[in-house]
N, C-alpha and C positions, 0 to 999 in steps of 0.2 A: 293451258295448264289442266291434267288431268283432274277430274270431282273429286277425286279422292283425295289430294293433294290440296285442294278450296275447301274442302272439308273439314279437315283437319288443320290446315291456317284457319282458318274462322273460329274456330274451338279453342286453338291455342290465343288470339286475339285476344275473345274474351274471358280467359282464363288471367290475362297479362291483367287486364282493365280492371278486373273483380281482384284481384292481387294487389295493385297501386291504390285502388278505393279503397281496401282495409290497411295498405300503408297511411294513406292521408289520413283516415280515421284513429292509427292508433295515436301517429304526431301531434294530429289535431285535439287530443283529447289528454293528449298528455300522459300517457300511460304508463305506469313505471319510472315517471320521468323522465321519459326517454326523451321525449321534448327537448327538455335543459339540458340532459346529459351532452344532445349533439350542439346545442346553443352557446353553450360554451366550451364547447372545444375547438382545439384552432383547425383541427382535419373536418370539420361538423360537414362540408361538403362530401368530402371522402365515403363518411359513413351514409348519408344519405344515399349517397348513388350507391354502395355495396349494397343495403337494403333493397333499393328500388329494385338492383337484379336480381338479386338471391328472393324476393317477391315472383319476381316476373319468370322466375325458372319454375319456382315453386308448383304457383298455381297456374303456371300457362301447360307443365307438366300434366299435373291433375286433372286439366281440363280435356286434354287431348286424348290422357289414359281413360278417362269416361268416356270421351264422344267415342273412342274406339272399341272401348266393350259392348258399348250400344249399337253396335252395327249389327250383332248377331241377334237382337230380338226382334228386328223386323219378321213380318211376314213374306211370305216366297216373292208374294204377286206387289209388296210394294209396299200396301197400305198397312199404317197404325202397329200397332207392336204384338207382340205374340203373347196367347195370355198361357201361365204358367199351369202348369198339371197339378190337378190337387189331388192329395192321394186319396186313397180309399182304403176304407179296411178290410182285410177278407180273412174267412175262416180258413183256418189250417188244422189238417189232422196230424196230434205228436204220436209215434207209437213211445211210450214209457214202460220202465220195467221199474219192478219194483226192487230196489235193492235196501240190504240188511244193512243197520246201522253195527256197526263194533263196539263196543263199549270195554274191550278189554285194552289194559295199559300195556303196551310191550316194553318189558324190561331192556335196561339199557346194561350194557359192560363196563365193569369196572377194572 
C-alpha cells in the first residue's frame, strides 16, 4: 500500500475513533435526552447505528481533510513544519495632489 494512502487511512481511523468517543459521550451523558429519546423507541438500534455513521463520516472526513492540508507545511528536506512569514512594515512614498473641495449645490430640474 502506497504512504500516502497509510497516511491518510490512519488520519481517517482516528478521526472515526474521536467521532464515536463524542458519540459515547454525548449518550452517556444524556444530552438533550437524547439518551431516552433512542431508549424508548422501538427503532432505538436503528438510530444508534445512523448516528454511529453519520459520526464516523463526519469526523473521519475532518480528520483526513486536516492531515491532507498539512502536508504542504512540511519543510523541502523533511524535517518539522514551515514557519510562517511575518510581515513587516515598509515605508512607501504616495505622490498626492491636492484637490479643491466644491461646496456649491448643483441645482436639480424640475
Amino acid at each position: 500500500m502506497p504512504p500516502l494512502v497509510k497516511f491518510i487511512l490512519g488520519h481517517v481511523a482516528v478521526g472515526i475513533a474521536a467521532g464515536w468517543i463524542l458519540l459515547g459521550a454525548v449518550l452517556a451523558l444524556d444530552i438533550a435526552g437524547l439518551r431516552a429519546l433512542i431508549a424508548n423507541s422501538p427503532d432505538g438500534a436503528l438510530a444508534v447505528g445512523m448516528l454511529a455513521l453519520f459520526f464516523a463520516i463526519t469526523f473521519g472526513s475532518a480528520a483526513s481533510g486536516a492531515a491532507i492540508i498539512s502536508l504542504g507545511r512540511q519543510d523541502r528536506d523533511g524535517g518539522g513544519r514551515a514557519r510562517f512569514a511575518v510581515p513587516q512594515v515598509a515605508a512607501v512614498r504616495v505622490a498626492a495632489r491636492l484637490q479643491r473641495r466644491t461646496t456649491a449645490v448643483r441645482a436639480r430640474g424640475c
